[in-house]
Residue frames as a rotation matrix with the C-alpha (Angstrom) as fourth column:
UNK 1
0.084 0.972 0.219 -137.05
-0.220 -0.196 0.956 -89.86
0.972 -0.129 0.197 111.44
UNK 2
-0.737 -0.387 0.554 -137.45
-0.647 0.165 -0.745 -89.76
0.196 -0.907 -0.372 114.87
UNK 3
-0.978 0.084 -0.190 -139.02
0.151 0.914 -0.375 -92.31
0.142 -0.396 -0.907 116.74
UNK 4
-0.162 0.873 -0.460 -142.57
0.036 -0.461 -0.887 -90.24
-0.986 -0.160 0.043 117.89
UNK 5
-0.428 -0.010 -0.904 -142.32
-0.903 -0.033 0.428 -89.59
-0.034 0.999 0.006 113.31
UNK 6
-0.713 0.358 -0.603 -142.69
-0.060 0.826 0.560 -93.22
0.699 0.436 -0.567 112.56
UNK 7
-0.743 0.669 0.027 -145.36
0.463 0.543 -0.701 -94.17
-0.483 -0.508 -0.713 115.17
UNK 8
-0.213 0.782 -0.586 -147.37
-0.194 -0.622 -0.759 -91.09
-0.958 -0.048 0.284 113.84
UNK 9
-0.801 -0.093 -0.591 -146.91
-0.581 -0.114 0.806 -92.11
-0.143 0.989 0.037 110.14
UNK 10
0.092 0.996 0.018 -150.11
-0.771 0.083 -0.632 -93.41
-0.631 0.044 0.775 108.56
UNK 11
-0.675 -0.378 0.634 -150.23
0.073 0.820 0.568 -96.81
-0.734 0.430 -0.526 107.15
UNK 12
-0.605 0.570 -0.556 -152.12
-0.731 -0.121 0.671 -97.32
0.315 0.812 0.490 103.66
UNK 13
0.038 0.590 0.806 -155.53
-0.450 0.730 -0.513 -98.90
-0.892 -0.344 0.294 104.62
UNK 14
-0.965 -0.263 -0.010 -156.25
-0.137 0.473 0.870 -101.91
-0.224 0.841 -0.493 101.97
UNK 15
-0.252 0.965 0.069 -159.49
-0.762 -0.154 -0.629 -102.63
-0.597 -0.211 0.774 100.75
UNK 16
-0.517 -0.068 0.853 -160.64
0.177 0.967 0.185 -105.89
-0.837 0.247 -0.488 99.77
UNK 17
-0.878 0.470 0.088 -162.42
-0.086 -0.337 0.938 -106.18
0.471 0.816 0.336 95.88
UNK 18
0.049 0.985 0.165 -165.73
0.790 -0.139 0.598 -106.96
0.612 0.101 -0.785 97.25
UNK 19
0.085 0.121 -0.989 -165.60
0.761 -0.648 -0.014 -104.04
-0.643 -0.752 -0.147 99.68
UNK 20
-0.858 -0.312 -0.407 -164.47
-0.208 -0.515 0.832 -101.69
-0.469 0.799 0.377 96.64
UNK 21
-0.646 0.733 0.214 -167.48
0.523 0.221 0.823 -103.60
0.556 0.643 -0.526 94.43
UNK 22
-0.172 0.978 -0.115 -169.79
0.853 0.207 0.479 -102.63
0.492 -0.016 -0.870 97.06
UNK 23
0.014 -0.007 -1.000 -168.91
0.347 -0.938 0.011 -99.05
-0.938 -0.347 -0.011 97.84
UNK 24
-0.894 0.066 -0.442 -168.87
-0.437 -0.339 0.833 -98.11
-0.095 0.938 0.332 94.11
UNK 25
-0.415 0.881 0.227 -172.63
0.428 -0.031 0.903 -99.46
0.803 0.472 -0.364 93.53
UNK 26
0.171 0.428 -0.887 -173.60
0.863 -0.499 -0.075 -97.19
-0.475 -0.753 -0.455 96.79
UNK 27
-0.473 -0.015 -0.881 -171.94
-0.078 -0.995 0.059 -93.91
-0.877 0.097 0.470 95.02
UNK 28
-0.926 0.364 0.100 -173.59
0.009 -0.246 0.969 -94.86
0.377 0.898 0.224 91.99
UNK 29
-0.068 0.985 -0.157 -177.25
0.868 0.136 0.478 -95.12
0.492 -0.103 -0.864 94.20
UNK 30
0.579 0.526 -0.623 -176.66
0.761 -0.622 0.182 -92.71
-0.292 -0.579 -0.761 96.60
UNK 31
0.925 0.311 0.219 -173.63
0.359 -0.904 -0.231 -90.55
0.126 0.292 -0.948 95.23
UNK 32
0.250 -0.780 -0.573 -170.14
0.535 0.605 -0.590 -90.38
0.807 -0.159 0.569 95.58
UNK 33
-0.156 -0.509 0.846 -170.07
-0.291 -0.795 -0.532 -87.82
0.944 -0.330 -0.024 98.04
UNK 34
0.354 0.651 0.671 -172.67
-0.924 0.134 0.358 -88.92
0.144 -0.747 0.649 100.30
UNK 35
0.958 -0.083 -0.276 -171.10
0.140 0.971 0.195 -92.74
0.252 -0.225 0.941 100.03
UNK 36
-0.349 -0.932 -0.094 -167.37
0.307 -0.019 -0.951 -91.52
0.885 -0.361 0.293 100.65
UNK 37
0.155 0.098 0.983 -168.89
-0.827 -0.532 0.183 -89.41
0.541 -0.841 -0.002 103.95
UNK 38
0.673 0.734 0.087 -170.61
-0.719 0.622 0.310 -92.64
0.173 -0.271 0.947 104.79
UNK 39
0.625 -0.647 -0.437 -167.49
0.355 0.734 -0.579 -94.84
0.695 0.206 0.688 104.09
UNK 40
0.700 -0.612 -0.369 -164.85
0.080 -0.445 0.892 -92.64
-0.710 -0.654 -0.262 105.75
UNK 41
0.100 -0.523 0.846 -163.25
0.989 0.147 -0.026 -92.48
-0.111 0.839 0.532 102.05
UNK 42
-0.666 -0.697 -0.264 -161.82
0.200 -0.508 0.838 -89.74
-0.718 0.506 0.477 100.32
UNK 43
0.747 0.663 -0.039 -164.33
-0.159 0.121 -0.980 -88.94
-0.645 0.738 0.195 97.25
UNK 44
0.128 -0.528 -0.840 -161.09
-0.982 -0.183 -0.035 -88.95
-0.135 0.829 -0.542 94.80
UNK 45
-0.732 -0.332 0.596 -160.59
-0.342 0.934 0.101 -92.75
-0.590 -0.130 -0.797 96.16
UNK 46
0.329 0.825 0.460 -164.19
0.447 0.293 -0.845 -93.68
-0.832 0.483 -0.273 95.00
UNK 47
0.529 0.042 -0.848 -163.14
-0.694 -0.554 -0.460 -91.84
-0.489 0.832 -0.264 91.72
UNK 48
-0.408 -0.872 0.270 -160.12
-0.834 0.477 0.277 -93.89
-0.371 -0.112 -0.922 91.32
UNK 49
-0.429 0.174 0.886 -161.66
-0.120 0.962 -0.247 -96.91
-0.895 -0.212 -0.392 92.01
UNK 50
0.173 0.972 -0.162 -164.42
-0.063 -0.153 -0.986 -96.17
-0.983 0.181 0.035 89.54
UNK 51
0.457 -0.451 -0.767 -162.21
-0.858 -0.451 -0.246 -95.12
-0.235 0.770 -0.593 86.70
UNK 52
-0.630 -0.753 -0.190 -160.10
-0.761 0.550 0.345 -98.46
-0.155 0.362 -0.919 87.23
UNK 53
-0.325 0.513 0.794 -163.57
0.438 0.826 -0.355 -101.00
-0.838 0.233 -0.493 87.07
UNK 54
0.560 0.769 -0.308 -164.17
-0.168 -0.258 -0.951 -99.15
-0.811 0.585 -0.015 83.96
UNK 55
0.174 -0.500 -0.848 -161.30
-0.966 -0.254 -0.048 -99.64
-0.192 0.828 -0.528 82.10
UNK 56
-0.864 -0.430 0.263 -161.05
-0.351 0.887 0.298 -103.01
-0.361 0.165 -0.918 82.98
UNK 57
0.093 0.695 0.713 -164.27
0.004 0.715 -0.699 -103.50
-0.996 0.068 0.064 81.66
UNK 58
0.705 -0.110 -0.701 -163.31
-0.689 -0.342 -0.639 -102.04
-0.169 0.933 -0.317 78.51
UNK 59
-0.658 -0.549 -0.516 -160.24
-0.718 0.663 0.211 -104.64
0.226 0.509 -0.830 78.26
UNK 60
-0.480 0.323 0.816 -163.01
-0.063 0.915 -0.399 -107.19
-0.875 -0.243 -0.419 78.81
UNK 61
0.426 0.901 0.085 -165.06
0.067 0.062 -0.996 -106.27
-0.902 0.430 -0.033 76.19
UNK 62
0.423 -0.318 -0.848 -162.17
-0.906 -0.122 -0.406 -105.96
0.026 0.940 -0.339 73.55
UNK 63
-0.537 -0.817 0.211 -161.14
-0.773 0.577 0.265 -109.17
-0.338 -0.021 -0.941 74.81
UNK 64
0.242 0.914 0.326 -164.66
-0.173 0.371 -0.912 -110.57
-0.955 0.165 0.249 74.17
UNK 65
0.374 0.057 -0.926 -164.22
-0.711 -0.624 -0.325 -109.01
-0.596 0.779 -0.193 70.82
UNK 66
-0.165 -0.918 -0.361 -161.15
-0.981 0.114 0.159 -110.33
-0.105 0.380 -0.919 69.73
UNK 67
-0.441 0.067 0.895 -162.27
-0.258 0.946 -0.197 -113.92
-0.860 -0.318 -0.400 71.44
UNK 68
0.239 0.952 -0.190 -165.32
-0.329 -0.105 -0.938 -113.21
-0.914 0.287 0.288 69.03
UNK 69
0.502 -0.220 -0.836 -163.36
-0.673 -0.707 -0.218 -112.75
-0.544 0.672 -0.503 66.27
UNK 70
-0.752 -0.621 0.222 -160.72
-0.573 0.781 0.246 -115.52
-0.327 0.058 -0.943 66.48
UNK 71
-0.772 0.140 0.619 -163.24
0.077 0.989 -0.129 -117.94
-0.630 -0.052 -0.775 66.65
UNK 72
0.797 0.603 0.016 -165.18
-0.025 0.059 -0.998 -116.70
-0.603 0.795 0.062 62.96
UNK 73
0.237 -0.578 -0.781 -161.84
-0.971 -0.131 -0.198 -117.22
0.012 0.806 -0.592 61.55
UNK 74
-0.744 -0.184 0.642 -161.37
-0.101 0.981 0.165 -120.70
-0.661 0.058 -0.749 62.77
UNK 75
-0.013 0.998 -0.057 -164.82
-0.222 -0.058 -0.973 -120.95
-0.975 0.000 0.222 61.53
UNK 76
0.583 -0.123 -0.803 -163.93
-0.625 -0.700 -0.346 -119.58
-0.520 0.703 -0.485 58.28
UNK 77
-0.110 -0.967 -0.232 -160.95
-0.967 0.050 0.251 -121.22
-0.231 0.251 -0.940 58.10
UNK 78
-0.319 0.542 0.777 -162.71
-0.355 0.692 -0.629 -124.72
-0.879 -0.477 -0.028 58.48
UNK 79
0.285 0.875 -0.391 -164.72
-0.096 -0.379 -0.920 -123.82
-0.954 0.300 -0.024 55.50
UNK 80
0.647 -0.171 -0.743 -162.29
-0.733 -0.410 -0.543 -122.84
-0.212 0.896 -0.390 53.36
UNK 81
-0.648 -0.747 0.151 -160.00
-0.723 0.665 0.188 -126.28
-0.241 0.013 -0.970 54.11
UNK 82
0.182 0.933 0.311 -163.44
-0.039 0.323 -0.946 -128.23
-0.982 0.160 0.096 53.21
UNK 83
0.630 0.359 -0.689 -163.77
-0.396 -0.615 -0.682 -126.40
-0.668 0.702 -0.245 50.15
UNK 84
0.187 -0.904 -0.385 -160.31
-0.963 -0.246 0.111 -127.16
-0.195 0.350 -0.916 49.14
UNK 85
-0.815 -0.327 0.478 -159.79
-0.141 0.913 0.384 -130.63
-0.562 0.246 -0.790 50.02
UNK 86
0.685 0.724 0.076 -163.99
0.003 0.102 -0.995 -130.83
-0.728 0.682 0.068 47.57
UNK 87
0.767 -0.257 -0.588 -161.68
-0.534 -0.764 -0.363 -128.72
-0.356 0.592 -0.723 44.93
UNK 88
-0.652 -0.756 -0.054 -158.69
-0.696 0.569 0.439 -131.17
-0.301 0.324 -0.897 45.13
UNK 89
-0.304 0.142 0.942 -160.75
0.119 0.987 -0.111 -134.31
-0.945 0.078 -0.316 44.81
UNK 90
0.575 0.528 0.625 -162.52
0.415 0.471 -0.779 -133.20
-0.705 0.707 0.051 41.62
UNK 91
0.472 -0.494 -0.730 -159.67
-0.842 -0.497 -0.208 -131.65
-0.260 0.713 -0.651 40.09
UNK 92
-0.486 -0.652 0.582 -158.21
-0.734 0.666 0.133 -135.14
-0.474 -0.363 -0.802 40.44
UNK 93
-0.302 0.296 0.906 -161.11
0.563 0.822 -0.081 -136.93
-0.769 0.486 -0.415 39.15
UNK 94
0.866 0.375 -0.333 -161.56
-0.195 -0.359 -0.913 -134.51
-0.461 0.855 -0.238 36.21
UNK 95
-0.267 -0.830 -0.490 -157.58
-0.956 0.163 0.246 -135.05
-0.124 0.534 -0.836 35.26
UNK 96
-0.605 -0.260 0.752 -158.62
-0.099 0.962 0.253 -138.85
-0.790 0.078 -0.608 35.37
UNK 97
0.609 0.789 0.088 -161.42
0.035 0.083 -0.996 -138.47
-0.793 0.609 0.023 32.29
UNK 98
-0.646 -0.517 0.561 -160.67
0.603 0.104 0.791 -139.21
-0.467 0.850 0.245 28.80
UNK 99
-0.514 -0.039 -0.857 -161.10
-0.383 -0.884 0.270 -136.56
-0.768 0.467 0.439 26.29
């Protein structure tokens, strides 16, 4: 590359998350076109973006799930070690009765 090449090469701008948070609830009020104009964005960028706070909400909400889940089997489990040690004691005092 010559030397006039690299100066002209475009760097990737970054965008911080709350900048990103708060250009994605503008294309959802005003539109994504009209908020990329507005932004100086790309519309595919605002797509992008959009597509990736949705999946991650989806791995929030199966992590919820799961969280949900785990903790009605401890639950469960609890219950059923209760139950048992009840199950041991009176098998213990029924073996201790005379016939």
């Amino acid at each position: 590359m010559t030397e006039k090449q690299a100066e002209g090469k475009a760097r990737r701008q970054r965008y911080s998350a709350e900048f990103r948070r708060q250009a994605l609830l503008r294309a959802t009020k005003d539109g994504v076109a009209v908020a990329a104009r507005d932004l100086g964005l790309p519309p595919a960028q605002l797509y992008a973006w959009r597509g990736r706070a949705q999946q991650q909400g989806q791995d929030a909400e199966a992590q919820q799930l799961v969280q949900s889940e785990l903790a009605r089997l401890k639950r469960e489990m609890t219950r059923l070690e209760e139950e048992n040690a009840f199950l041991k004691k009176a098998a213990a005092y029924f073996a201790k009765q005379p016939k």
